[in-house]
C-alpha positions as CSV (number, residue, x, y, z in Angstrom):
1,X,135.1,-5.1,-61.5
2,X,132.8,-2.3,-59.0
3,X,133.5,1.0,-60.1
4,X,135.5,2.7,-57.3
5,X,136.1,6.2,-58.5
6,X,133.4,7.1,-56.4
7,X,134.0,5.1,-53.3
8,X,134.4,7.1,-49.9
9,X,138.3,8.2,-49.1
10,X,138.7,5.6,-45.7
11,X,141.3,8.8,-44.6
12,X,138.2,11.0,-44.7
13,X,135.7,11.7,-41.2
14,X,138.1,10.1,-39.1
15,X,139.2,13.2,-36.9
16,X,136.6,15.3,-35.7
17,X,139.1,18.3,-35.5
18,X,140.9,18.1,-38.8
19,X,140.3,16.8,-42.1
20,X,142.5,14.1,-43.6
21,X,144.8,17.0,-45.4
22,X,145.3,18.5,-41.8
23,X,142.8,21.3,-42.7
24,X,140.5,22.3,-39.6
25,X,137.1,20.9,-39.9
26,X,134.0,23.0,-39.5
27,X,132.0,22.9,-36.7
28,X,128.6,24.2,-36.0
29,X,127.2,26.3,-33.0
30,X,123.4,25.5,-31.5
31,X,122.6,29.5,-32.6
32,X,118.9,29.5,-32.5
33,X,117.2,26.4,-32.1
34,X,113.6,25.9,-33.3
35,X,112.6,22.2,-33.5
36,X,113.0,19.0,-30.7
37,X,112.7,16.0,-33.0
38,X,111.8,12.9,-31.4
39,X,112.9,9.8,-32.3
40,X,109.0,7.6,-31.5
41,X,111.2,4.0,-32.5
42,X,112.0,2.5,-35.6
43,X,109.4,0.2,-35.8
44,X,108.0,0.6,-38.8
45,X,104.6,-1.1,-40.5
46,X,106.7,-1.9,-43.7
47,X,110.5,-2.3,-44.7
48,X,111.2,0.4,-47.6
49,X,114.1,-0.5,-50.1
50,X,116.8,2.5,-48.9
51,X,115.5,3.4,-45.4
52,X,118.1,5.3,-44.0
53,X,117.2,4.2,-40.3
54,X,116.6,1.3,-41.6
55,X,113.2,0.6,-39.7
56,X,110.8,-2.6,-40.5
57,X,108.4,-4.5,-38.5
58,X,111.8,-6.3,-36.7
59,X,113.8,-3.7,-35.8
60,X,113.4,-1.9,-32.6
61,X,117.1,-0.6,-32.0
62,X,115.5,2.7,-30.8
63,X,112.7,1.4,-28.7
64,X,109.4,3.2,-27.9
65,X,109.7,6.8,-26.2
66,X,107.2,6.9,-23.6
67,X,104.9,10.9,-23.5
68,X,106.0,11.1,-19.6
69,X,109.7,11.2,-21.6
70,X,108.6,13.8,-24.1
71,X,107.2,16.1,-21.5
72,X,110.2,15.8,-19.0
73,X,112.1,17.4,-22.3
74,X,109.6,20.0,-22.7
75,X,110.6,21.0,-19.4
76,X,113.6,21.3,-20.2
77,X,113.1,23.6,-23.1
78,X,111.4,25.9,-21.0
79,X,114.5,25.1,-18.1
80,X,116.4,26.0,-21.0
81,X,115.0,29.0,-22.9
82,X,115.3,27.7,-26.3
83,X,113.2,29.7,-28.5
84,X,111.8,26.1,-30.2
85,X,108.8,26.3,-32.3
86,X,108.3,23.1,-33.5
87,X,108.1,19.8,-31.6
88,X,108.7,16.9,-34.7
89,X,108.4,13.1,-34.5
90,X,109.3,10.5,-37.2
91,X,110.6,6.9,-36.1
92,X,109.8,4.2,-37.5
93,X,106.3,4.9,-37.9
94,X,105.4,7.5,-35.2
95,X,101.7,6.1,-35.3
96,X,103.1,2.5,-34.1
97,X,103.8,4.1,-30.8
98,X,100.8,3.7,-28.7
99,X,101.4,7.1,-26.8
100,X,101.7,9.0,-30.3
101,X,98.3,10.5,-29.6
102,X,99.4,11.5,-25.9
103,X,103.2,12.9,-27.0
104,X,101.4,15.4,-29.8
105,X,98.5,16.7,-27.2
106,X,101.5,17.1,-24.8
107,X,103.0,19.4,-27.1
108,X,100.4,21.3,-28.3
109,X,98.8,22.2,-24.9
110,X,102.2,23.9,-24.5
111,X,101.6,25.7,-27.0
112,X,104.3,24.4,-30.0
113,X,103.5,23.9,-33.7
114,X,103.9,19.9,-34.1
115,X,104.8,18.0,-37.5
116,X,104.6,14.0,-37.7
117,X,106.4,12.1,-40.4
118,X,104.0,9.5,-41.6
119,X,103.4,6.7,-44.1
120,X,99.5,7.3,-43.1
121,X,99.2,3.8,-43.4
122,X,97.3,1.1,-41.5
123,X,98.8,2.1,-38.3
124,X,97.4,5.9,-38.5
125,X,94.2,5.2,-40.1
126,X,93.4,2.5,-36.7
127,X,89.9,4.1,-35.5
128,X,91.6,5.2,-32.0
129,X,94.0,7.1,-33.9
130,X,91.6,8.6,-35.8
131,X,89.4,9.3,-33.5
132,X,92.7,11.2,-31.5
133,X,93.7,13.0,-34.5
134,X,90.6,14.4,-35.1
135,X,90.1,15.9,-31.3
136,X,93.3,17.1,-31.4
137,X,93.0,19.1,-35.2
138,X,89.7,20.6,-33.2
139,X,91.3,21.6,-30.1
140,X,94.3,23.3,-32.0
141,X,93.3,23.5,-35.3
142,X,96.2,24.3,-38.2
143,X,99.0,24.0,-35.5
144,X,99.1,20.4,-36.6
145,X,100.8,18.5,-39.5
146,X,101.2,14.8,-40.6
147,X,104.2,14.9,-43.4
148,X,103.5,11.8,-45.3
149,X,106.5,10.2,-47.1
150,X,105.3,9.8,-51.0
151,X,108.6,9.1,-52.3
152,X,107.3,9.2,-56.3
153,X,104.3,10.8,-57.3
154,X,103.3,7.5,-59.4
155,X,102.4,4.4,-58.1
156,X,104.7,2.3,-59.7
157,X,107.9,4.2,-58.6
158,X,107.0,4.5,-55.4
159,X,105.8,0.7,-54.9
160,X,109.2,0.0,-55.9
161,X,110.4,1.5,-52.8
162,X,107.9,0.4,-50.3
163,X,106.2,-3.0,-51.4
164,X,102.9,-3.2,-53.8
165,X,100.1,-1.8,-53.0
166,X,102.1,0.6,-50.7
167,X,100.6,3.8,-53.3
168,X,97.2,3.0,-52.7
169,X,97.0,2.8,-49.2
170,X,99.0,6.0,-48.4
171,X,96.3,7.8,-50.8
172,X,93.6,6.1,-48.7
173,X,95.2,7.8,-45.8
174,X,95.8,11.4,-47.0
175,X,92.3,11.5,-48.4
176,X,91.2,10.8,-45.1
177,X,93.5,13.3,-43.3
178,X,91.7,16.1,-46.4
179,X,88.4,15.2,-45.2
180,X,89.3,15.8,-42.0
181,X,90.9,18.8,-42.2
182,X,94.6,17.8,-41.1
183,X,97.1,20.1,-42.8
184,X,99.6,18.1,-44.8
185,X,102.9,18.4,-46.2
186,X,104.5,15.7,-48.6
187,X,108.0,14.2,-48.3
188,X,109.4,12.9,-51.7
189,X,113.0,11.5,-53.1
190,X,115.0,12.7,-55.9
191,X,116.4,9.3,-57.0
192,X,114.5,8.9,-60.2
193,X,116.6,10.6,-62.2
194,X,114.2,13.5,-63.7
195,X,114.8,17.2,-63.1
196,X,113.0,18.7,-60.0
197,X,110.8,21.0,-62.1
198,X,109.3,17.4,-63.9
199,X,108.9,16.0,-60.3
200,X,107.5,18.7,-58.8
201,X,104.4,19.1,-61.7
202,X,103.9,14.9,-61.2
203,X,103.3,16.2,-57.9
204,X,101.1,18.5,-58.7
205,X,99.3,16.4,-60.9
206,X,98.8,14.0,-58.0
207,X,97.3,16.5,-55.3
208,X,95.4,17.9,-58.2
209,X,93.8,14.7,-59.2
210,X,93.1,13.9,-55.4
211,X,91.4,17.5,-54.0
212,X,95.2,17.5,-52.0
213,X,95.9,20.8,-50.5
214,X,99.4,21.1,-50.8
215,X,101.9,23.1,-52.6
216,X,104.1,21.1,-55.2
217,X,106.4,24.5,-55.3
218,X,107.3,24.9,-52.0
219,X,110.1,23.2,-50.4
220,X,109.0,23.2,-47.1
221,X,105.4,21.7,-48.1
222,X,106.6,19.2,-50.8
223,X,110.4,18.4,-49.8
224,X,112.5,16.3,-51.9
225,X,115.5,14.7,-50.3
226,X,118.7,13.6,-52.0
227,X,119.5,10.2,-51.7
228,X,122.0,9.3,-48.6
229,X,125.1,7.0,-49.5
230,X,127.8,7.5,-46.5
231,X,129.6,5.2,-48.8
232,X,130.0,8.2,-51.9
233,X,133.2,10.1,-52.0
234,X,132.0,13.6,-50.8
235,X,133.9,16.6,-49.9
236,X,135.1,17.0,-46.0
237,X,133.9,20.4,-44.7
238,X,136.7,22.8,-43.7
239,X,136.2,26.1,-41.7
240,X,137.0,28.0,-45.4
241,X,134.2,26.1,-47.0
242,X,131.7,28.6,-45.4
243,X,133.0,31.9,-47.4
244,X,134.0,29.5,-50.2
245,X,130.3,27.7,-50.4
246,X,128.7,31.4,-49.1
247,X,127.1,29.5,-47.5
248,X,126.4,29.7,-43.2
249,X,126.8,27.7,-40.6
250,X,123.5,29.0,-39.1
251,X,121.7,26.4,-42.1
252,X,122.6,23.8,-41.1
253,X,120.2,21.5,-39.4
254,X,122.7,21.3,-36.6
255,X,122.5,24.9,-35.7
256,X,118.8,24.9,-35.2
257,X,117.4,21.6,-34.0
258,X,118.1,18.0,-31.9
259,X,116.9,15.1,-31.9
260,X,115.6,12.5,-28.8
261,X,115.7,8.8,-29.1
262,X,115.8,5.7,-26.7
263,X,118.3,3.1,-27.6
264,X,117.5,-0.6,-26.9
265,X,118.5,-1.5,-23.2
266,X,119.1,2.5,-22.2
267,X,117.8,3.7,-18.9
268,X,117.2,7.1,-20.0
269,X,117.2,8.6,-23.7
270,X,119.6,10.4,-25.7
271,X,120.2,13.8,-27.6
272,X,121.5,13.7,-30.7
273,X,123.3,16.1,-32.9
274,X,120.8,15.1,-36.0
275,X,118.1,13.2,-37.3
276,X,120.3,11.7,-40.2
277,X,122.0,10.3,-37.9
278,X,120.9,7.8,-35.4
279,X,123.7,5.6,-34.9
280,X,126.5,7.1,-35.0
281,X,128.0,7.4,-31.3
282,X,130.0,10.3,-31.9
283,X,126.6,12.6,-32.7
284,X,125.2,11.5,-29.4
285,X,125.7,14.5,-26.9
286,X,124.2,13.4,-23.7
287,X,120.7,13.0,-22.3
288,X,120.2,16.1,-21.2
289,X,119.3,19.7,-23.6
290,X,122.0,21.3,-21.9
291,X,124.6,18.9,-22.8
292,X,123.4,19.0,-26.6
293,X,124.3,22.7,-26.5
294,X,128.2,22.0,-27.9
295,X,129.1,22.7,-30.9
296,X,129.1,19.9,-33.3
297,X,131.6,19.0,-35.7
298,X,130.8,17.9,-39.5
299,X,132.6,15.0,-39.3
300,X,130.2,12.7,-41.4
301,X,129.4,12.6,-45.3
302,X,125.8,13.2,-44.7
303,X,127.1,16.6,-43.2
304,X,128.8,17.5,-46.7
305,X,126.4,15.8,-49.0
306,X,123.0,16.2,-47.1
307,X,123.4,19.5,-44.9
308,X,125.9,22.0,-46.3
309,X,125.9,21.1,-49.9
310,X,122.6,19.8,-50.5
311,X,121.2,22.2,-48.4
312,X,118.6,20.1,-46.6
313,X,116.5,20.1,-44.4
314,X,114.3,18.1,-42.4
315,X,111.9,20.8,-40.9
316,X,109.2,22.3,-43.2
């Protein structure tokens, strides 16, 4: 029989204003925000074993954002005021996009620090691509950053995840972006069940053996994400968590970023409330930056589990 002692309370995230024991849930103000994620599609060049947005080559639920899109928002942060200082895409794989090159010159010219979340597989290393990357790394040199998602430091654990052969070609990449001159950052998993001090030396080994630039000590340069089940019993987060937890509202990703994506069929895209969350209707605010200035209830358990008491983070 399945274990259920760990199964997620069905009385739990249904209210956005109270918990299921009447409690008033937390909510989190838009305080300062610093990065516009975009959403480029979810697309993806491969199907990995626990995507959370569960992109592949099939699925294009969120569809293509086009660079005249991405600059009408920029617009609108400078309509807006916000003091962002990061412009971020993942997807999918952002490099599937055809207008990838055009959105990250777009945002650059205006003069924001810009971070991609890449495989840096086949789809960035196409000779167009290339060929863009490296114009843009010479025109704005360090204010660029590919994050490449290496979710094990060895190639056997992180094949597991994303196909065979999936190691290799994801090194081929980064030692391209190193020869190049592309800043990096890594993104890695915390599933394997060893402490984060052994994971974090495997990962030094790795950028060691490979002339890899990167810190395997810093969170924000090598960031290890805990593994999201919205099925796992977690915690609901009331408004006394924050003194109880010491921990503020203002860390949450919530309070200092949005995300942009275009749904299948939509005439316009959407802002949403996080990049964890990219179907669920209730995080979806409107498609303008002024209506994703409310505050923003923690009604989900990647709220509890990934944001307040993880402590995560999607920006480096």
């Amino acid at each position: 029989m399945k274990d259920q002692s760990n199964t997620l309370d069905p009385a739990k995230f249904r209210d956005p204003r109270v918990t299921a024991k009447g409690e008033q849930r937390a909510t989190v103000a838009l305080g300062d925000p610093q990065t516009l994620w975009f959403n480029t599609g979810t697309l993806c060049n491969i199907e990995c074993v626990n995507c959370y947005i569960e992109s592949s080559p099939t699925n294009d639920a969120l569809v293509y954002i086009t660079a005249a899109e991405v600059e009408e928002y920029l617009d609108q942060l400078d309509q807006r005021q916000w003091n962002v200082r990061e412009i971020a895409f993942t997807g999918g794989e952002p490099f599937m996009n055809p207008e990838m090159i055009d959105m990250t010159r777009a945002a650059l010219a205006r003069g924001y620090e810009v971070l991609i979340l890449t495989n840096a597989m086949r789809p960035m290393m196409r000779k167009s691509v290339r060929a863009g990357l490296e114009g843009l790394q010479a025109e704005y040199p360090g204010k660029l950053t590919l994050r490449i998602s290496v979710d094990h430091w060895s190639q056997d654990m992180h094949d597991t995840e994303r196909g065979k052969g999936a190691f290799a070609r994801t090194v081929e990449g980064m030692e391209w972006l190193r020869d190049a001159g592309i800043p990096m950052a890594v993104a890695g998993r915390t599933v394997w069940g060893e402490t984060e001090a052994d994971s974090r030396a495997g990962y030094a080994a790795l950028y060691a053996r490979h002339g890899f630039d990167i810190d395997a000590n810093d969170p924000g340069a090598t960031v290890l994400f805990p593994e999201m089940d919205d099925r796992a019993d977690v915690p609901e987060i009331t408004t006394a968590c924050w003194g109880i937890l010491d921990v503020s509202p203002t860390s949450v990703m919530c309070a200092s970023s949005r995300m942009v994506v275009k749904r299948r069929g939509a005439a316009k895209p959407a802002v949403l409330a996080c990049t964890l969350l990219p179907y669920a209707p209730e995080f979806e605010l409107g498609e303008t930056l002024e209506q994703a200035e409310r505050d923003v209830a923690l009604n989900h358990p990647h709220c509890a589990k990934f944001c307040v008491l993880g402590g995560a983070s999607c920006s480096g």
